[in-house]
C-alpha positions in Angstrom: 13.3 3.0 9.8 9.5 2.6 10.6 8.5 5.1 13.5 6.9 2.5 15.1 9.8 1.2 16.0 10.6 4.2 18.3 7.2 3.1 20.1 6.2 0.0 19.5 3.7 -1.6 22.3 0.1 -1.8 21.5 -0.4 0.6 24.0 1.2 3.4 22.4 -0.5 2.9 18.8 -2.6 6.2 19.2 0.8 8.1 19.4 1.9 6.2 16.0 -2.0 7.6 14.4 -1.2 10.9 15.6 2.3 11.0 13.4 0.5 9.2 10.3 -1.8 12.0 10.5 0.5 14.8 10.5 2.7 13.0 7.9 -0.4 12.4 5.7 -0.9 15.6 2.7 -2.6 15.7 -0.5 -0.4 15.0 -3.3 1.8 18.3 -4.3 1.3 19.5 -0.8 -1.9 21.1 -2.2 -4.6 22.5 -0.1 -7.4 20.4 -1.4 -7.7 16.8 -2.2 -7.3 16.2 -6.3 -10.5 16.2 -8.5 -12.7 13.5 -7.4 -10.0 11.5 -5.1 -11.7 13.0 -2.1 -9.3 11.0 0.3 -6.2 10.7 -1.4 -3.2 11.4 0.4 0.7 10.9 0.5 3.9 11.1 2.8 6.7 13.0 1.2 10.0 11.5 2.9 13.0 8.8 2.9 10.5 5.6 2.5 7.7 7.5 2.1 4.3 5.5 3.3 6.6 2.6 3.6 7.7 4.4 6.6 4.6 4.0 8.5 2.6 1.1 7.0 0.8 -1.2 9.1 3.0 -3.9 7.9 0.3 -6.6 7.1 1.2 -9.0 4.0 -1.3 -10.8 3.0 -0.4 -13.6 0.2 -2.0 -12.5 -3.1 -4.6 -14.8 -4.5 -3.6 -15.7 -8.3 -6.1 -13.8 -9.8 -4.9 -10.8 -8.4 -1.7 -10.8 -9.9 -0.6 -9.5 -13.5 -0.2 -12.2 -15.9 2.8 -10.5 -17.2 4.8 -13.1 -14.9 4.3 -16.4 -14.6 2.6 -17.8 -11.2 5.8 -19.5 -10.4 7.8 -16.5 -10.9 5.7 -14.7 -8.4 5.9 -17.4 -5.8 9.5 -17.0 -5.9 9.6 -13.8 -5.6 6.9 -13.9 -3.0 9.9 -16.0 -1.1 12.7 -12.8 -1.2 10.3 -10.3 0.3 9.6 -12.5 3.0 13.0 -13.3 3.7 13.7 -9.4 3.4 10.9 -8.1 5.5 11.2 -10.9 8.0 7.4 -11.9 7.4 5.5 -14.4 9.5 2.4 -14.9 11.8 4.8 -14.6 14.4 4.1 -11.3 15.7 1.1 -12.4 17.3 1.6 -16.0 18.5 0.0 -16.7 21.9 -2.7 -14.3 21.7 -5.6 -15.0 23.5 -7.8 -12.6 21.9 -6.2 -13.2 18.3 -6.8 -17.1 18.7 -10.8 -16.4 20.4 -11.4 -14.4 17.3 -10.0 -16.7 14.9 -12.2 -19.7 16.2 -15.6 -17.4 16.4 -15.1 -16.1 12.7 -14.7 -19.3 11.5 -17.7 -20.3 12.8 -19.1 -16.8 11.3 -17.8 -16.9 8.4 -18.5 -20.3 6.5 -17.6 -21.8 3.0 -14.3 -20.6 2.4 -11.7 -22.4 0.2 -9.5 -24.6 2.1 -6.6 -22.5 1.4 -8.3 -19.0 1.7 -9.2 -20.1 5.5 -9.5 -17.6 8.4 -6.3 -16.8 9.8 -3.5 -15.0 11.4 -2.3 -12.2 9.2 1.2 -12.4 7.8 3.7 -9.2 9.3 6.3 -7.8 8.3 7.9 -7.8 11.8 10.4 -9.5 13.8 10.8 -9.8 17.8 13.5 -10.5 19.7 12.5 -10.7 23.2 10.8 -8.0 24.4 11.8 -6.0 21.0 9.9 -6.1 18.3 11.1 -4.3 14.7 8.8 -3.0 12.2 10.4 -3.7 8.6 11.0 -0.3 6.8 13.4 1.1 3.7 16.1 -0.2 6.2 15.7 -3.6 5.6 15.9 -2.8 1.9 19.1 -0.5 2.3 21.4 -3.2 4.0 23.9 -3.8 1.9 25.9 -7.5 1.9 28.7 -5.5 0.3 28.7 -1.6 1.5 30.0 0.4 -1.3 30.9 3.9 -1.3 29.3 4.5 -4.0 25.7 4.8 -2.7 24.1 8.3 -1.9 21.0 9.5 -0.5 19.8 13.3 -1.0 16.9 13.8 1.6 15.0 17.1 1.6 15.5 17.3 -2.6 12.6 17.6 -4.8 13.0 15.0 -8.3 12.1 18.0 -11.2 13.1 16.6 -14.7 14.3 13.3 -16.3 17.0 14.7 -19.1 17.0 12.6 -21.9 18.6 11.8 -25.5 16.0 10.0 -27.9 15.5 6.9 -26.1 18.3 6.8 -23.4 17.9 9.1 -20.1 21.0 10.9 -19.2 19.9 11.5 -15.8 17.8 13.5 -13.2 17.6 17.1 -12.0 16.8 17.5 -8.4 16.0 20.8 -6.7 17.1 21.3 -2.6 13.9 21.9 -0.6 14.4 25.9 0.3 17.4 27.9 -1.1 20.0 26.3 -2.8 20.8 25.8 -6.8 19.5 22.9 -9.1 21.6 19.8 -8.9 22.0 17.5 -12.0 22.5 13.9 -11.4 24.2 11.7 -14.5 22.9 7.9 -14.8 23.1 4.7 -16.6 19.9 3.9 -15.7 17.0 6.1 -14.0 14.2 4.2 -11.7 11.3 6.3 -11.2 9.6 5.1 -8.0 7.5 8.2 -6.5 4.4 6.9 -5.5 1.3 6.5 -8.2 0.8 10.3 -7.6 4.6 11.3 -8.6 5.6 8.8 -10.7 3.7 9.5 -13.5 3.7 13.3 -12.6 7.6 13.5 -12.7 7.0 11.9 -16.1 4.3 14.1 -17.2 6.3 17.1 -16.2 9.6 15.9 -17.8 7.8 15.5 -21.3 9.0 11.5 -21.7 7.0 10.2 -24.1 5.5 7.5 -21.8 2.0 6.8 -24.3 -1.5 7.3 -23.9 -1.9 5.6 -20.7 0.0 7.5 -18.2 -2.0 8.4 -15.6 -5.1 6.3 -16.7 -6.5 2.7 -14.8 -5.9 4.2 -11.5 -7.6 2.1 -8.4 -8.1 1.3 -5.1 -9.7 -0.5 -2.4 -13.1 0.9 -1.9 -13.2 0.4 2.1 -15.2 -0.5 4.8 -14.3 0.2 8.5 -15.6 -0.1 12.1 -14.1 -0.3 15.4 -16.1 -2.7 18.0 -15.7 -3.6 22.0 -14.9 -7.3 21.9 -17.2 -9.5 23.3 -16.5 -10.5 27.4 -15.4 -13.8 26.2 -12.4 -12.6 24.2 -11.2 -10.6 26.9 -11.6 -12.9 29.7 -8.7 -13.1 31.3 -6.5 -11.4 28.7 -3.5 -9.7 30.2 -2.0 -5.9 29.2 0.7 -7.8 27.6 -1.1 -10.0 25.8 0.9 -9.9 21.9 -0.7 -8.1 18.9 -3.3 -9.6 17.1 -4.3 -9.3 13.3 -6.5 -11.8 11.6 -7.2 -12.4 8.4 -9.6 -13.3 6.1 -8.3 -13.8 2.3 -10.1 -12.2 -1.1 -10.8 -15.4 -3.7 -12.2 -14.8 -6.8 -16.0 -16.3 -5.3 -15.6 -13.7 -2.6 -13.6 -10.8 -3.9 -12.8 -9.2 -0.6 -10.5 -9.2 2.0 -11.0 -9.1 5.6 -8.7 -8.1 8.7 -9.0 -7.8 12.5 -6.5 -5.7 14.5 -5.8 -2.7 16.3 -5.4 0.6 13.8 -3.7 3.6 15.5 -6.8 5.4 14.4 -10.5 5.4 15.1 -12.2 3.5 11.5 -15.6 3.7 12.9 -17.9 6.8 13.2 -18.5 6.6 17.0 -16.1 7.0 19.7 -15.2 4.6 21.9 -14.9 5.3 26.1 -13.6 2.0 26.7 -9.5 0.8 27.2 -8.6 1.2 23.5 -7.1 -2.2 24.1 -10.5 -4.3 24.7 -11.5 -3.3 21.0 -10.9 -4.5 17.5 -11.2 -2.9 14.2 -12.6 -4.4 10.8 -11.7 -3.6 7.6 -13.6 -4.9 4.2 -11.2 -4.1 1.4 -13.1 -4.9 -1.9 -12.0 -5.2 -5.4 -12.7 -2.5 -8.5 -13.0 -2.6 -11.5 -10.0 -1.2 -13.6 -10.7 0.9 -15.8 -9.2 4.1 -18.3 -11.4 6.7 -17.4 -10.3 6.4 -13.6 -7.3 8.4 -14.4 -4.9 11.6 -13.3 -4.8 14.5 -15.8 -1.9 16.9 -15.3 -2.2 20.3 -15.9 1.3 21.2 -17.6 0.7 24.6 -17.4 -0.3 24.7 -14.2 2.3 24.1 -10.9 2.0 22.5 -7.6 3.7 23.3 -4.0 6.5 21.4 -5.6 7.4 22.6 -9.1 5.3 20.0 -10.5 2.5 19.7 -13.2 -0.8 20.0 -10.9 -3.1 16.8 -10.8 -6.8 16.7 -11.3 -8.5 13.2 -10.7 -11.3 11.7 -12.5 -12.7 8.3 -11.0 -16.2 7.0 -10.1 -17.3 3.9 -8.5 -19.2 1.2 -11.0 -22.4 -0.4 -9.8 -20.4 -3.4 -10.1 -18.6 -2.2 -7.5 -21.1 -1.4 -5.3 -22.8 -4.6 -5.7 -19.7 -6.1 -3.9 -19.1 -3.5 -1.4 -22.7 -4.0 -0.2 -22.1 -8.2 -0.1 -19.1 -7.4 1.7 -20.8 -4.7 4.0 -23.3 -8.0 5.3 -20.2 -10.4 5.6 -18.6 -7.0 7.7 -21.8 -6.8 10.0 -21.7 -10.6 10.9 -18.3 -10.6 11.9 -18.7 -7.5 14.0 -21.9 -9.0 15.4 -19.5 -11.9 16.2 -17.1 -10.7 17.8 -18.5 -7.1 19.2 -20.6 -5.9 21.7 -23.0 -4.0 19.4 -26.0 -3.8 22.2 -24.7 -1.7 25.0 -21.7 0.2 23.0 -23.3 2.3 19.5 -21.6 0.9 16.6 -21.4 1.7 13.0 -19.2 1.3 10.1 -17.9 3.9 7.9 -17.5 3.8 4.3 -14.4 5.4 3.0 -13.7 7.8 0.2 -11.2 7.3 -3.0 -7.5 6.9 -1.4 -8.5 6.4 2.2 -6.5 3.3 2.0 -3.3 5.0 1.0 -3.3 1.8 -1.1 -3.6 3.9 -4.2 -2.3 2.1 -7.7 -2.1 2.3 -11.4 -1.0 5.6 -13.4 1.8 3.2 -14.7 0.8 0.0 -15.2 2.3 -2.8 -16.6 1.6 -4.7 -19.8 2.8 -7.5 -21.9 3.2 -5.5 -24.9 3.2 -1.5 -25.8 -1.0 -1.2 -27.2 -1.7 2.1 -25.5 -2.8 0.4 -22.5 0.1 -0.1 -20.4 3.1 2.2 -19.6 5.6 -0.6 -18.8 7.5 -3.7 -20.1 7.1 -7.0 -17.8 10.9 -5.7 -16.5 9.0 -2.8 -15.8 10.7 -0.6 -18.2 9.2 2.1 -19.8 8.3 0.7 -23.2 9.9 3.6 -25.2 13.5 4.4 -24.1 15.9 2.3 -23.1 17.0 2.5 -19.7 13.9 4.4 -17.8 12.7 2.2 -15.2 9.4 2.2 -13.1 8.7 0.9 -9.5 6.2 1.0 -6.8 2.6 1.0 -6.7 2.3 2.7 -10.0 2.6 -0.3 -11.8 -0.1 -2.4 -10.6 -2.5 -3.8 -13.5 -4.6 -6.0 -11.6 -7.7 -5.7 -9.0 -6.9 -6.8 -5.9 -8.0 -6.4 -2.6 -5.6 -7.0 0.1 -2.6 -4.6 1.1 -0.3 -4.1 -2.0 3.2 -3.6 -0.4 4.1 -7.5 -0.7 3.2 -7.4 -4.6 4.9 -3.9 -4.8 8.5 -4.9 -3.6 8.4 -8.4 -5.5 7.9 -6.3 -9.1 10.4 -3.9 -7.3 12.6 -6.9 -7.0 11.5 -7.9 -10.6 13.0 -5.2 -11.9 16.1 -4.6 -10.0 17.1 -8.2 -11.6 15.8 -7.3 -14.9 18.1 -4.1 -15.0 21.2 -6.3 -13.8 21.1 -8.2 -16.4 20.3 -5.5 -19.3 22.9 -2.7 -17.8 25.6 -5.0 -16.3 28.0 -2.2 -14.8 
């Protein structure tokens, strides 16, 4: 489940940063952050990061989806995850401070499409009452039919994909500790370790996966501040006034993504002493460009904490990319400016390094045919053998810049259907 759901009041977010923190290690369980992905880390877990995401869902724009399935075909698949995660704007209806910000950004922050308006962030929460439940791996694991046949081996380290030409046999898994080498036999194997060990359990397993493993990594180079809201938001706001998160969508004339909430952590450079609760933090997600030589290299004869091939990053920020960071960074101060008290409380905005957003993609992307630039089929199969499947971030093609997860479980879904249909039994 999501550990916010063992504390899940505003009030207690601080308690949920201090976990994320102590959950949060560079991939391999290293000592040092990979190469140049100064801020890159990982959870290593049941669920992984989806265990304590900040469960915001922001609706892709088109153009930040892979063409590899048709617009349609996303939509609908858009529809399952929602239905899944339980996502709506609910979360945060009858917020006083949500609803104040909303109205003074949209006078802030003009010209938008129609569409691509300021609004309430989409959640992947439910409340019932005075509960409110966090959607985790457990609202993937429920099972209309429970079978017996379904096994989970927590604390085990995924080693090696045995294979025969084209067809994987199965997976060899090693106990955490002491204990001896278990070997797993499978129709089908479905790879879906994160964009640091996904392609590194491929790597170290020899699969012939092509020239572009590891390569077209990305993120969302990221802006953040935190900001005491303006006397006129919190007039009158109560302690249990509901969550707020607002939103204000990437299109391709504006390719960034804004959001307004409380983060269990600090995103600005400057303490706060003020109730944690009469704040609000900003985040400017931006768009990259995608390209090979932001890639992973795997040193095969060289091991991690894990019993993994070690990974050295290589990526660099364009001037491109800059250029819209800084566009964004203006758009960032007005809002703040809006909606902050930036006179009698010091402010300033912190830009983050590669991997801060634990939004990390690519290494496996997907393609609509095997050229040397893509890992995976549109089924999200790896293009050379038969029955090796890939899923999770990994397998994002496309820039974007808004939270990932939503996109990430539709391909997820994608796929399960895809190997239904192709392995039946």
């Amino acid at each position: 489940s999501h550990v916010r759901n063992n504390t899940p009041s505003e009030s207690q977010l601080p308690n949920i940063g201090l976990l994320l923190e102590d959950a949060l290690v560079f991939p391999g369980l290293v000592e040092e952050a990979p190469g140049d992905i100064t801020d890159w880390k990982v959870i290593y877990g049941i669920g992984g990061m989806f265990s304590y995401w900040a469960c915001n869902c922001p609706t892709p724009h088109d153009a930040e989806l892979s063409t590899c399935l048709s617009v349609e075909d996303w939509r609908a698949l858009f529809d399952r995850v929602r239905e899944l995660l339980g996502i709506s704007t609910a979360l945060g209806d009858g917020s006083a401070r949500g609803g104040r910000i909303i109205d003074c950004l949209k006078r802030t922050v003009t010209g938008l499409p129609s569409d691509r308006g300021v609004q309430s962030m989409p959640i992947a929460a439910t409340r019932s009452g005075s509960e409110v439940h966090f959607a985790s791996t457990d609202n993937l694991l429920g099972f209309e039919y429970p079978s017996d046949n379904v096994a989970l081996f927590s604390s085990h380290i995924a080693k090696k994909i045995n294979f025969t030409g084209a067809r994987a046999t199965g997976v060899i898994v090693q106990p955490r500790g002491d204990g001896d080498p278990v070997e797993i036999s499978a129709n089908v194997v479905v790879v879906a370790a994160g964009t640091a060990g996904t392609p590194q359990l491929l790597a170290g397993s020899r699969v012939d996966a092509g020239l572009a493993l590891g390569s077209y990594v990305f993120d969302h180079p990221a802006i953040g501040s935190r900001v005491v809201l303006r006397p006129e938001i919190l007039d009158g706001v109560t302690s249990d006034d509901p969550q707020f998160t607002v939103w204000i969508p990437y299109s391709p004339s504006r390719p960034w993504h804004n959001q307004v909430c409380r983060f269990p952590s600090n995103p600005g450079a400057v303490e706060l002493t003020v109730d944690q609760q009469e704040t609000g933090d900003i985040f400017t997600f931006s768009s990259m460009d995608v390209v090979p030589e932001n890639r992973l290299e795997f040193l095969l004869d060289q091991e991690d904490e894990l019993g993994l091939p070690r990974i050295r990053g290589h990526y660099r920020l364009s001037s491109d990319d800059y250029a819209r960071m800084g566009t964004g960074l203006n758009e960032h101060f007005q809002m703040a400016s809006a909606i902050g008290d930036l006179i009698n409380f010091r402010w300033a905005p912190n830009f983050f390094g590669p991997g801060w957003s634990t939004h990390f993609m690519g290494g496996c992307r997907m393609g609509a045919v095997d050229d040397g630039t893509s890992v995976v089929s549109p089924a999200g199969r790896l293009w050379r053998y038969d029955n090796i499947y890939i899923a999770g971030n990994s397998v994002h093609a496309v820039s974007n810049a808004g939270n990932p997860t939503m996109t990430t479980i539709a391909f997820a879904l994608h796929t399960a259907d895809s190997i239904l249909k192709s392995h039946p039994g």
